[in-house]
N, C-alpha and C positions, 0 to 999 in steps of 0.2 A: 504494500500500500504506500503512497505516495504518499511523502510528511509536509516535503518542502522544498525551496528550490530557493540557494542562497546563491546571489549574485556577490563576485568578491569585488569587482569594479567594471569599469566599460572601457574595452581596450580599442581605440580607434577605428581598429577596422569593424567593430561592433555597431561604430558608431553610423557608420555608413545606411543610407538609406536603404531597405529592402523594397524596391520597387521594381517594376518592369523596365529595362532600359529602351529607347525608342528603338528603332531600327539600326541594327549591327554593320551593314555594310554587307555586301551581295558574298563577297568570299568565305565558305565555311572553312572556320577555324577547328584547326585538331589538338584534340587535348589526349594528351598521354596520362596513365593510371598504374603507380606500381604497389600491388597488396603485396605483402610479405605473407597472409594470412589464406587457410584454407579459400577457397569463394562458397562455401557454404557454412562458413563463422556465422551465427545471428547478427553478434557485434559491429563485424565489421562490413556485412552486405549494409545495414542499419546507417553508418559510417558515410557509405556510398551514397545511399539516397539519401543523407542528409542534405550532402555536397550538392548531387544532381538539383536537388529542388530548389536551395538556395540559389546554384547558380541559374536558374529558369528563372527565378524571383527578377535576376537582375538582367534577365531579355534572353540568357543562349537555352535552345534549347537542344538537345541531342538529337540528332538527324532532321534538323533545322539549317540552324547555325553554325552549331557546332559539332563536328564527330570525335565521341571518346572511345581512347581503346585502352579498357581494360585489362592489368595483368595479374595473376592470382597466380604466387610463386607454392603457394604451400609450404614455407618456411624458409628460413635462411641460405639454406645451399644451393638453393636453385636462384637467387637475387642477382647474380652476377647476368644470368645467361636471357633472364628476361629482362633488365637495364638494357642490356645493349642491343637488343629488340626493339626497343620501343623508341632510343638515340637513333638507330637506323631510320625510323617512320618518320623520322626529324618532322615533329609536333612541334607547336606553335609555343607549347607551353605543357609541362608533365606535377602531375601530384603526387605526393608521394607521402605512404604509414609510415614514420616510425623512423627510427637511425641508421637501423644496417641497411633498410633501402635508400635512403635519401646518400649515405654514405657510397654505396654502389654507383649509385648517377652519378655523383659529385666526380667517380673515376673516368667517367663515360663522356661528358662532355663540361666544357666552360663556359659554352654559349647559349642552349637554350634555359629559359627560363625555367627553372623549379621554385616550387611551392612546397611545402613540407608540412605533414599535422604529425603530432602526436610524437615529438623527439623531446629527448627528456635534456641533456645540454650542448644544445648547439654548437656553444663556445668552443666548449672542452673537446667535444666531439668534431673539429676542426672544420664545422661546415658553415661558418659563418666569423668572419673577424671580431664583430662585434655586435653588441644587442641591438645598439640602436642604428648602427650603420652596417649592413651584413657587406657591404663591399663586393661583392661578384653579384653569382647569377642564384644566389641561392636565398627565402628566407621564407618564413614560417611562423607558426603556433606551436610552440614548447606545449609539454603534459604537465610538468610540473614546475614548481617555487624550491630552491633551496633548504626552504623551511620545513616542507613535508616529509622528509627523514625523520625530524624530530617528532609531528605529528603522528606519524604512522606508530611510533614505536609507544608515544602517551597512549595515545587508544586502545593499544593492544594493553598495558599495562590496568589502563581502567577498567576492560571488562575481563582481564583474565589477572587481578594481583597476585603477588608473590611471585613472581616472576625470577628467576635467577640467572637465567642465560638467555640471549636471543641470539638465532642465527641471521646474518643478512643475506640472502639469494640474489644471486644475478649470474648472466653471463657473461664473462669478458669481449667474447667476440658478437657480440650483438650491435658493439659499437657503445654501449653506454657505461660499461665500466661500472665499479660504484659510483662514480660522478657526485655532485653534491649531495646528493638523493643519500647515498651511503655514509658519507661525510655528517651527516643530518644526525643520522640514525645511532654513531658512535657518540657524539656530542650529548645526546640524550640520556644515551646507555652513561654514559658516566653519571649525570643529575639524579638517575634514578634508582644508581649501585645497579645496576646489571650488566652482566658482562658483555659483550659483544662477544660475537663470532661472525667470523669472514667466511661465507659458503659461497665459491665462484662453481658455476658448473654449466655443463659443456653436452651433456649425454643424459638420458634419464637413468640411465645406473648410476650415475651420477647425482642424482635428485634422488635416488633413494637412497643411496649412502649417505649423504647428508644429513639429510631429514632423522634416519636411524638413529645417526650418531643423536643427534639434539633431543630423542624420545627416550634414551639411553636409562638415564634418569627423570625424575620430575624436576616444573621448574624451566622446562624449555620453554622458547618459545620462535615464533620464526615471523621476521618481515621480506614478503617480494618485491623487491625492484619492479619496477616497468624497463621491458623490453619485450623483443620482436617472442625470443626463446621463451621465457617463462610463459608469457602470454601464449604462445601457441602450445605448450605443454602443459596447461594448468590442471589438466584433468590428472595427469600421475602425480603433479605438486598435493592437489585438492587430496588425493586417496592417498599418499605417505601419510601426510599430516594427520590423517585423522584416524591411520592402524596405527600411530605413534602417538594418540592424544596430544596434538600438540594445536595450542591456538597460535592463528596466523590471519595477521592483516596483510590487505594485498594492496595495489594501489589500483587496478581498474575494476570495476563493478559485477566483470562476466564472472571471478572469482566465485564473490558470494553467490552469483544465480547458481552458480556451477554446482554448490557445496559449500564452496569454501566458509570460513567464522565470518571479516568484517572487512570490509574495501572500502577505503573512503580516496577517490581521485577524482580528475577531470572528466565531464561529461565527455568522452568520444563523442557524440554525435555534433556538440556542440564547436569541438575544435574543425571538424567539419564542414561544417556550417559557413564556421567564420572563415575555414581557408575560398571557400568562392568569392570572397570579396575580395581577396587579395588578384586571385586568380581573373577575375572581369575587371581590375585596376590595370596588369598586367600587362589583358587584352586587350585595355584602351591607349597601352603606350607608354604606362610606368615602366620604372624600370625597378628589378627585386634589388639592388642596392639601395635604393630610396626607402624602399617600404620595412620597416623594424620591425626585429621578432617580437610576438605578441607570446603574451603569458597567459594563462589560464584566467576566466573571470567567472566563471561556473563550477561548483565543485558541486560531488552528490556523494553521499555515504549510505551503505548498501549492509543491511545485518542479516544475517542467517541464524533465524530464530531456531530453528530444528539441530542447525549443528552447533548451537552454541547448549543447548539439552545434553545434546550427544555427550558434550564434553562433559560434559558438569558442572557450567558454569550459568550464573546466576548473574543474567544483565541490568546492569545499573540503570535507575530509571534516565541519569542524563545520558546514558547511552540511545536509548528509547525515542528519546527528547527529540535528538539531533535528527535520526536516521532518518532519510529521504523515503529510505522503501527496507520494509522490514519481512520477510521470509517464512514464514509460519509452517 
């Protein structure tokens, strides 16, 4: 059930009018599309037609105006081979999920425009010089704030206390490293005496050895990073963590629909959304060095009431309070 919907601010391209644009001009424009995700994700077909609609709001429509081609890698390893696919169809303009794909294009070309949702540090992840000036051909909507490392790990600690260890999940080659997001999560771990623990992983043998280790004892606990991997793997994350009793916040919301305990991040559909307007600025002649990375202004937290039972845990009414959408 839907609680609430907290606007954290309104980041300029938010600001932009959602209207019809007038007439585009007779030449149909092609727009390039690289999913890193299954194409039968809920999350991320959801994602797509965000974008689509938004970008109709603002006049293109697909096989109108504009033609989009679609790419749905099914995961990391196959990114490389559909980037240079869609570089080849040399688009007017390509969008792109998430870091290891945006990172892929970034190999492929210098000159067409990309648009990026859903990258957690552009900076660091060397796909833009700077926030407000990205300097090439590249910029975007970040998933998250620095600050939400910290956040993620309070959460976890307010509906599961006693906490004595937390692991941090990520994968190194997904492009996002622990990044600040990680950074966040150690900073906390000290204010609130819990140990950190660094779990990089790469394989899902890998994500069950991890997770084993942290259920070893009581007292664990585990935060997911946002990236391409865990997100596409969350279903073996989802089923370690809970043959190992261990509560786990995640950062995007398909977690908890999944099973998972508690997600609190960026609305996907929203980052979405707002990359079309970046995308029909673009189309009109900006240039992506002009236009600044945008940061999240939507956030939604997602509880799973049944597996928070499972566990044995007893949620706190301000937990209750907050949740956008709660799982029964």
């Amino acid at each position: 059930m839907r609680r609430r919907e907290f606007i954290a601010g309104l980041g300029s391209a938010a600001a932009w009018p959602v209207v019809a644009r007038a007439q585009q001009g007779d030449r149909v424009r092609r727009i390039g599309v690289l999913m890193p995700n299954d194409e039968n994700d809920p999350a991320a077909k959801a994602g797509i037609s965000a974008f689509t609609q938004a970008l109709a709001d603002f006049g293109w429509t697909d096989g109108r105006n504009v033609r989009m081609d679609v790419r749905w890698s099914g995961g990391d390893y196959r990114l490389r081979a559909f980037a240079q696919g869609l570089v080849g169809l040399q688009p007017d303009i390509i969008l792109t999920n998430g870091t290891a794909a945006t990172v892929e294009l970034q190999r492929e070309t210098q000159t067409i425009p990309i648009v990026f949702a859903n990258v957690t540090d552009p900076v660091a992840s060397g796909l833009v010089a700077r926030r407000d000036r990205p300097s090439g051909n590249i910029t975007g909507f970040a998933n998250t704030e620095a600050t939400l490392g910290g956040k993620w790990l309070e959460l976890l600690s307010e509906i599961a206390p006693g906490l004595e260890r937390v692991a941090t999940m990520f994968n190194p080659d997904s492009g996002t490293g622990r990044g600040r997001n990680g950074h966040g999560v150690a900073t906390a771990a000290r204010s609130l005496k819990v140990v950190p623990i660094i779990a990089p992983v790469h394989t899902i043998v890998e994500i069950e050895t991890a997770i084993n280790a942290v259920g070893r004892e009581p007292g664990g606990g585990l935060v997911v990073l946002p990236d391409t991997f865990t997100i596409f793997h969350r279903a073996p994350i989802i089923s370690a963590a809970a043959r190992n009793n261990i509560p786990a916040v995640y950062s995007a919301s398909e977690f908890a629909r999944d099973g998972g305990l508690l997600s609190y991040g960026t609305d996907f559909r929203d980052l979405f959304r707002r990359a079309a307007s970046y995308v029909d600025r673009i189309l009109h002649g900006e240039k992506p060095r002009d236009l600044p990375v945008q940061f999240p202004t939507k956030y939604e937290m997602v509880l799973n009431l049944k597996t928070a039972k499972a566990l044995g845990l007893t949620v706190p009414q301000s937990i209750l309070l907050r949740a956008d959408e709660v799982i029964e």
